[in-house]
C-alpha positions in Angstrom: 80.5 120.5 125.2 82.6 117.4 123.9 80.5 114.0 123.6 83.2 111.9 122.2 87.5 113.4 121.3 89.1 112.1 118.5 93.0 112.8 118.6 94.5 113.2 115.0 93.3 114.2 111.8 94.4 111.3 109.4 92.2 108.9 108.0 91.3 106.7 110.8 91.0 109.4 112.9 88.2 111.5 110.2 86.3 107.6 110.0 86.1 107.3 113.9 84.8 111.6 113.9 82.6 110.0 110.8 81.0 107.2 112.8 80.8 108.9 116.3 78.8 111.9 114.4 76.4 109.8 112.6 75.5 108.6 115.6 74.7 111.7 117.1 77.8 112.4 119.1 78.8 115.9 119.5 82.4 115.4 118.2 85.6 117.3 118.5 89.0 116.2 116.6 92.2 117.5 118.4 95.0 117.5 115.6 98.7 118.7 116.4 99.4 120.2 113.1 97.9 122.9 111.2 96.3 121.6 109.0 95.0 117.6 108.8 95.1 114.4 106.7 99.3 115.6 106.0 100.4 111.9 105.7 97.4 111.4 103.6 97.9 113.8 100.8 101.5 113.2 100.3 100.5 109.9 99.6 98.2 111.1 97.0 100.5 113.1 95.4 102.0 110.2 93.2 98.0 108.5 93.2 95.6 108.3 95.9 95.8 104.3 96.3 92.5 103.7 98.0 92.3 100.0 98.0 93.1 96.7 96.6 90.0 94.9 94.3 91.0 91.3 95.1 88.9 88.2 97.1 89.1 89.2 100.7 91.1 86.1 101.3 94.4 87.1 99.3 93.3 90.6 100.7 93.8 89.8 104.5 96.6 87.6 103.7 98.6 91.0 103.3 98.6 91.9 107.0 100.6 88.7 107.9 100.1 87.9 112.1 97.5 90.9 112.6 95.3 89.2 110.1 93.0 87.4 112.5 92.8 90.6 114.8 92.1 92.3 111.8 89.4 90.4 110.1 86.2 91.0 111.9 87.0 95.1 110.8 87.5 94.6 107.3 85.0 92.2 106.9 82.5 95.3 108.0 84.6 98.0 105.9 87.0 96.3 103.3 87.8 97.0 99.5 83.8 96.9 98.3 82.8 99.4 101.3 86.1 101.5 100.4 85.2 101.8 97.1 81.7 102.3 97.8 81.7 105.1 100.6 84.5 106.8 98.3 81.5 107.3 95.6 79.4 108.8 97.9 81.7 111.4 98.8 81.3 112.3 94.6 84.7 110.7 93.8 84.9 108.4 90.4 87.2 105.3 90.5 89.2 103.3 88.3 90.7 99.7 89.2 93.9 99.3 87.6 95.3 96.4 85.8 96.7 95.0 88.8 93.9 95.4 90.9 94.7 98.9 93.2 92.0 101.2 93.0 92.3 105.0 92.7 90.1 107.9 92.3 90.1 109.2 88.5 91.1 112.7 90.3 94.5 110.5 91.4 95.0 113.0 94.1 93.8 113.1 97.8 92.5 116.0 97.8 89.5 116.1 96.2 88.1 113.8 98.5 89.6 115.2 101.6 87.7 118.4 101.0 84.5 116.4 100.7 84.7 114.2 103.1 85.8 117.4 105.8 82.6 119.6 104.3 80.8 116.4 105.3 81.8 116.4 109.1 81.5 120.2 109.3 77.9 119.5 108.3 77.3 116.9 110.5 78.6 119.2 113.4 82.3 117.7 113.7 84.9 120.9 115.6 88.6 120.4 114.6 90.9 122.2 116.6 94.3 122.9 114.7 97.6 123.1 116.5 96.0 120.9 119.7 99.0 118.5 120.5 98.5 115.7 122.9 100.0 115.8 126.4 98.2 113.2 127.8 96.1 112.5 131.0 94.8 114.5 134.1 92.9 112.3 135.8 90.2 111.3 133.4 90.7 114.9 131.4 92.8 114.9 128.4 95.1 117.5 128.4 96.7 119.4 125.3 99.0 121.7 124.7 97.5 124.7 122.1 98.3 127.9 120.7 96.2 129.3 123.5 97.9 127.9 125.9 97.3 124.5 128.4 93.7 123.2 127.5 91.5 120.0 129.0 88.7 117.9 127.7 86.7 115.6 129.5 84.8 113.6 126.8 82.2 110.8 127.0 84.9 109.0 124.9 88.1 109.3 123.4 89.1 107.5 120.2 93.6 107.8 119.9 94.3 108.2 116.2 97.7 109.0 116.5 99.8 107.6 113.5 103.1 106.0 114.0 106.4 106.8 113.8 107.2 107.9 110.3 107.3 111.0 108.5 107.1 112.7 111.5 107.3 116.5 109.9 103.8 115.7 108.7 102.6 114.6 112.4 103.3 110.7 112.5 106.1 111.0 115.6 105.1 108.6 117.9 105.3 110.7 121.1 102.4 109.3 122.5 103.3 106.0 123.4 104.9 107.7 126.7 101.4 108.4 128.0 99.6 104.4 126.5 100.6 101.3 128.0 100.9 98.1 125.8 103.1 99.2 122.5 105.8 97.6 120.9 108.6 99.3 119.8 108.5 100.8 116.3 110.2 99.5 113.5 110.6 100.7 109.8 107.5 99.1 107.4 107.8 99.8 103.4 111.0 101.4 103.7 113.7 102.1 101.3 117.2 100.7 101.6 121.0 102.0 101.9 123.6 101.2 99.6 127.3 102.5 99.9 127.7 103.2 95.9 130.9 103.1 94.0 130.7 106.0 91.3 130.6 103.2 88.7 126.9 103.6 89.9 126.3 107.4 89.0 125.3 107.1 85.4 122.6 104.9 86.5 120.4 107.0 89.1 117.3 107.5 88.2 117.4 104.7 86.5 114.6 101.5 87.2 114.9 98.2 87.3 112.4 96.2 85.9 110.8 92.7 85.5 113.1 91.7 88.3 112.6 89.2 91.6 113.4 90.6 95.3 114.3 87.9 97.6 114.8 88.4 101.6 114.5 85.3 103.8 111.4 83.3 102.7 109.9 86.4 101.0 110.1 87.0 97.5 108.6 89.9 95.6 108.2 91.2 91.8 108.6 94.1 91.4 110.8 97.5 90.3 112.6 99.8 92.0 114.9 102.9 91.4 118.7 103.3 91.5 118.5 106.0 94.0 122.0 107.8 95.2 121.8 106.6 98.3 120.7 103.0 97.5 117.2 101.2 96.4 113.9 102.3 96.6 110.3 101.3 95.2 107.7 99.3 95.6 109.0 96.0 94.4 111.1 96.4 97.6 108.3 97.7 100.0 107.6 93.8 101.1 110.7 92.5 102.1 110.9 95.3 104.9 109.7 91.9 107.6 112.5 89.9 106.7 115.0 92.8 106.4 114.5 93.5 109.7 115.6 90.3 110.8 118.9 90.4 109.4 118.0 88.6 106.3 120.1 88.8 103.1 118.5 90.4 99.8 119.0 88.6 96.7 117.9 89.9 92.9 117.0 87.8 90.1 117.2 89.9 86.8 115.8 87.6 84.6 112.6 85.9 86.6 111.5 84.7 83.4 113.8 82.8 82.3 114.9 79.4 84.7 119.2 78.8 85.5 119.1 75.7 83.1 118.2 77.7 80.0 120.5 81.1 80.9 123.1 77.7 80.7 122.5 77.1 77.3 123.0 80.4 76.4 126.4 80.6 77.5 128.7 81.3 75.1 130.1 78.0 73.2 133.6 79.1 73.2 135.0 79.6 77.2 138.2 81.3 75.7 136.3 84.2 74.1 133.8 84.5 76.4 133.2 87.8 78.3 130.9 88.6 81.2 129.8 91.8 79.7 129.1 90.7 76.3 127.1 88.1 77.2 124.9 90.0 79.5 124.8 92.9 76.7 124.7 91.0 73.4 123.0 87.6 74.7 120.5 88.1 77.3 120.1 92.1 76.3 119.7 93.0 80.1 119.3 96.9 80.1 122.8 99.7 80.9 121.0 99.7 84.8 121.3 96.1 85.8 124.4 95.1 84.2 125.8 97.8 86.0 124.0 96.3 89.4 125.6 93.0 88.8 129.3 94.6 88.2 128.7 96.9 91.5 127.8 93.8 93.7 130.4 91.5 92.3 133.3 93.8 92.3 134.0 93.5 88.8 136.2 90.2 89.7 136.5 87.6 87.0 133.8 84.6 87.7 134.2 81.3 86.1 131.3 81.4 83.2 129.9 78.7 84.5 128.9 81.1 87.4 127.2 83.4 85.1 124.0 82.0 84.9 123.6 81.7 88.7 124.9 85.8 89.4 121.9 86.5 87.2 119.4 84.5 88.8 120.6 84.7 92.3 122.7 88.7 92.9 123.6 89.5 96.5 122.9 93.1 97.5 126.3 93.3 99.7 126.2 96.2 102.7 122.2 96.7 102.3 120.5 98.4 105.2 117.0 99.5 106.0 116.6 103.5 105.8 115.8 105.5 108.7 112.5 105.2 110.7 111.4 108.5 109.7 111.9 108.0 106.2 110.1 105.0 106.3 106.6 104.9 104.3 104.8 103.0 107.3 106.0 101.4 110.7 105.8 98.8 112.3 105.1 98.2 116.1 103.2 100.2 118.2 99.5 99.5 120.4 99.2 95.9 120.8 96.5 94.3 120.0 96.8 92.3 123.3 96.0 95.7 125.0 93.0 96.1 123.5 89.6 94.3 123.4 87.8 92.9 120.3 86.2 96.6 119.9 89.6 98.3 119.9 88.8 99.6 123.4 92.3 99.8 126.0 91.8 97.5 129.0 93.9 99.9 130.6 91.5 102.5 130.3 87.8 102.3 129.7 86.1 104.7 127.1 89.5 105.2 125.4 89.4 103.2 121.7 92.3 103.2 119.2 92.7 102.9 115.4 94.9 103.2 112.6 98.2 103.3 112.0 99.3 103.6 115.9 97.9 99.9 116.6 100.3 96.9 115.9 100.2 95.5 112.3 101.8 96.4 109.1 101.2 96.1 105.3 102.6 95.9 101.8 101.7 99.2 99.8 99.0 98.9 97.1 95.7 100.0 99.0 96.2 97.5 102.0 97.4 100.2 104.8 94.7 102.8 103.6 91.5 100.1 103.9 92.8 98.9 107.1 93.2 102.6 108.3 89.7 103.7 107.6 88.4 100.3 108.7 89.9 100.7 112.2 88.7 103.8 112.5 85.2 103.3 111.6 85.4 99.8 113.9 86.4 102.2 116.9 84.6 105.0 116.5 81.2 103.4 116.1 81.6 101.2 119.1 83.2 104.4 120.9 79.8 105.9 120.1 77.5 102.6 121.3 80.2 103.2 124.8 78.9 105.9 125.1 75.3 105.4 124.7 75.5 102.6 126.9 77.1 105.0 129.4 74.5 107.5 129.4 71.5 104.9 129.6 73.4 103.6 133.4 73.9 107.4 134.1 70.1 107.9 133.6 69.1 105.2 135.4 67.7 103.5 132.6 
């Protein structure tokens, strides 16, 4: 017997099971692949980010026109309670210099096994391999390695990721069976760029202490010279603007303004060469001296140019990378089709979280907190539903 379904093992979907069994809900999670919390280890692979340690203010400011839906939930469950409910799962933390906050473990696992010994104490069933086909009536119907199987919970809480990385269960297939969902868009992703081989020597390499600007975005921040283009977190935030069609510009020397790169120009214009002067003078590293011959075509610019192709670099021919190679995604449930307690209008006792509703984030703890905040924001008013359902059924 099923009080409450949770579909999807990731992190909101665990907080909502978390909440719902705490509160004395016999809980079942359906999750399609075999194993759950995918997305969620590979991201703690290079360091489980948990969470940012900043005022809540700049902290909410990350999730640009979802913030005001957003703010009631992570002012019940933002970076303090992260932190804190992360510690009582036995996990030590460490807030690093800029302010993301990781478990001294660094990976995800650790905590994923104690946080799943948890909810098997507490009662919690996980069915493996139970992939969502939708609706019957008021049953929820999945398709499982024992064939066509129904529940018909109390409540259900839809923790269904979005559309990225699908191989680890984030596919988006379930927006064919939920009203109300924008289409999906790549969030965080990395970008294309058609190389010249005068690029080769430099993969691998990063660029650092540099200025990414897209539109009226701007972010600091490094990223790789990958063979197939850009990626890194420097780049992560001006995904939004990318999107629109906006151009990306670098500055390789944010430090340092256009008027004093001038008077480092070289005094004689005869004997002057590009590549000297960005070598010699400014010392810019092998990697972006390459970058600014790659974008410019190598073509002679008058020095008086110089200062401003440092400061202000067009990235020619650079596109967004696939969906599915996206870190994150934009799009999805809108928040317009749910009420304040992440409930669907469209269907009562149905309650979704994570990252299947509409909003999107920078990386650096901001699309972790808001995951397990949704989830636990869902899942306990799932389980108060509930409640409140069984009081009218009683008569009481």
């Amino acid at each position: 017997m099923t009080d409450a379904l949770v579909i999807g093992a990731g992190p909101a979907g665990l907080m909502a099971a978390d909440a719902l069994a705490q509160a004395g809900r016999r809980v079942t999670v359906a999750e399609a692949m075999p194993s759950p919390a995918r997305k969620f280890l590979m991201a703690g692979k290079s360091g489980l980010n948990l969470t940012k340690d900043e005022p809540f203010d700049s902290f909410l400011a990350a999730y640009g026109s979802a913030a005001p839906h957003l703010r009631p939930v992570l002012k019940q469950f933002g970076p303090d309670e992260v932190q804190d409910w992360a510690r009582g799962l036995g996990q030590d933390l460490f807030t690093g210099s800029s302010g993301r906050v990781f478990p001294t473990a660094m990976k995800a696992s650790p905590l994923l096994r104690a946080w799943m010994a948890r909810l098997g104490d507490l009662g919690v069933t996980l069915n493996r391999r139970w992939r969502w086909t939708g609706w019957n009536g008021k049953a929820v119907t999945f398709a499982t390695p024992d064939g066509r199987q129904s529940l018909t919970p109390q409540v259900t809480v839809l923790a269904c990721g979005g559309a990225s990385w699908a191989r680890l269960g984030s596919d988006g297939a379930w927006t064919q069976w939920v009203d109300g969902t924008a289409p999906f868009q790549p969030s965080n992703a990395a970008l294309s760029l058609p190389w010249t081989t005068h690029m080769q020597p430099h993969f691998g390499q990063p660029l650092k202490a540099v200025e990414w600007r897209a539109g009226a975005l701007t972010s600091r921040g490094e990223a790789v010279i990958a063979a197939r283009g850009l990626e890194g977190g420097g780049l992560y935030p001006l995904t939004p603007a990318l999107r629109q069609g906006a151009s990306l510009t670098l500055d390789l020397l944010p430090d340092i303004t256009t008027e004093t790169l001038a008077k480092r120009l070289p005094k004689n214009p005869k004997k002057a060469r590009l590549a000297h002067w960005l070598k010699n003078t400014l010392r810019l590293p092998p990697a972006k001296t390459a970058l600014l011959f790659e974008m410019t075509g190598g073509a002679q610019h008058p020095m008086q140019d110089w200062p401003n192709l440092v400061k202000n670099l067009p990235l020619h021919n650079a596109t967004l990378r696939p969906i599915d190679e996206a870190i994150s995604t934009a799009g999805g449930l809108r928040f317009d089709a749910l009420d304040a307690q992440l409930m669907l209008k469209s269907r009562p006792g149905t309650f979704a979280a994570g990252e299947m509703l509409d909003w999107e984030a920078p990386t650096g703890g901001y699309r972790l907190t808001a995951c397990f905040a949704t989830g636990l924001w869902a899942g306990g008013h799932a389980a108060r539903y509930s409640a409140s359902s069984c009081q009218e059924n009683s008569g009481g």
